[in-house]
N, C-alpha and C positions, 0 to 999 in steps of 0.2 A: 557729765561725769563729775561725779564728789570726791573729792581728797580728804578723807578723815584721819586726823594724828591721833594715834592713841595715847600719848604720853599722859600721864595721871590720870586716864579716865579708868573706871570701876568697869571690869570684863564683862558683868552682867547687864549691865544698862549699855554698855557699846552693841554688846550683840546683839541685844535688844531694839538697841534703834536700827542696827544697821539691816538686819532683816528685815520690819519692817520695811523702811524707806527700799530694798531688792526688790519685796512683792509690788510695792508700788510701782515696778519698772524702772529703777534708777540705775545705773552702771557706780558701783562703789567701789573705791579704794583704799584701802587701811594701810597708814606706813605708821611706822615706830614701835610694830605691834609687841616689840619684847619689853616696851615700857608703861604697858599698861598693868594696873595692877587688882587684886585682889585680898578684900579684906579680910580678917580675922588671925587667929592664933596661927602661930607658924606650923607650930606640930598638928594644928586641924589638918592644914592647907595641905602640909607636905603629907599626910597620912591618906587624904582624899586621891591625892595624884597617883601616889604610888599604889593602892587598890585599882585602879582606873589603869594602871599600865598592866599588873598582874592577873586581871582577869584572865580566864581563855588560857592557851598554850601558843607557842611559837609557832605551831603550824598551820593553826584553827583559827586565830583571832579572838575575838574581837581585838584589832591594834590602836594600840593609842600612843597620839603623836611624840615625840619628843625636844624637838621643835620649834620654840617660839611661835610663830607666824602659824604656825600649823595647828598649835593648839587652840590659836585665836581664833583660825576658820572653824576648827572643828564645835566650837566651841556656839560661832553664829550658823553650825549647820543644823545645831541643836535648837537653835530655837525659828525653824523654816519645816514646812513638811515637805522635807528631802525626798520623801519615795512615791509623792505626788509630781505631776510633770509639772504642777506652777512653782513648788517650791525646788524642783530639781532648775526650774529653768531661773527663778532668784539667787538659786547658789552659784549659778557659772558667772552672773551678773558680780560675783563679790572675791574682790584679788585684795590679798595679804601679803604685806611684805616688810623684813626685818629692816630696822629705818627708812630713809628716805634715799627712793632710788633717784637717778638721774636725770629720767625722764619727770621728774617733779619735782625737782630743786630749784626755786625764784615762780614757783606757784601757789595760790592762795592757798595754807590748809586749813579746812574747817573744822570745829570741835561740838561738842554735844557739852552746853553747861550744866542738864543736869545732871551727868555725869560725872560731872569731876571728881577728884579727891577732895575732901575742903581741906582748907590748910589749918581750921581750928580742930578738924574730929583728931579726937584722942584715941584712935582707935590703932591694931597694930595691923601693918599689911605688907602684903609682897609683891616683888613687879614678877611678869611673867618668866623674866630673864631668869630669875632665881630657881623658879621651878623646873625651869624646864634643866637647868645644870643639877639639880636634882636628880632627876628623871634620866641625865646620862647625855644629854645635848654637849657635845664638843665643837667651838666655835671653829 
């Protein structure tokens, strides 16, 4: 089993690895996940999200998460083929959770380097925690 912290890593290239490394048959676990973030303008980011929840109607769907953690999964369910059984059976292999639960406190957590944030880009970004209090998340 893999213990992945998401803290400053970029959402795109976590879910990217982390599927990957699913289909390979790995057991993955993601903690810190409301601190992983995503780059660009704020008004992009929060404009994307919020089309992304308002699709659909309330009764019909499509739902999208609100979440943290849940946006992170949905996020690495996107990049798995979900409605095939290898990629159905890589998504159950991948648990998300908002920091670091207990059963994994004084265990090694591993991280994805090319992922990171760098600390020189000048770029503007937001961690996941931001959006999702956006999006209507009440802690």
């Amino acid at each position: 089993m893999k213990i992945v912290d998401a803290t400053g890593l970029k959402l795109g290239r976590l879910a990217s690895k982390v599927a990957k490394e699913a289909l390979g048959g790995e057991q993955i676990s993601v903690v810190n996940a409301e601190k992983a973030v995503i780059t660009g303008r704020k008004k992009d980011i929060f404009s994307t999200y919020r089309e992304k929840r308002d699709v659909g109607s309330r009764y019909k769907g499509p739902f999208f998460p609100r979440v943290p953690h849940l946006i992170v999964r949905r996020t690495i369910r996107g990049m798995l083929p979900y409605k095939k059984e290898q990629g159905e059976k890589a998504f159950k292999r991948v648990r998300v959770y908002i920091g670091v639960p207990k059963e994994f406190q004084g265990q090694s957590l591993s991280t994805y380097d090319d992922a990171k944030l760098g600390i020189t880009e000048r770029r503007s970004y937001m961690t996941i925690e931001e959006i999702a209090k956006d999006l209507g998340w009440k802690e």
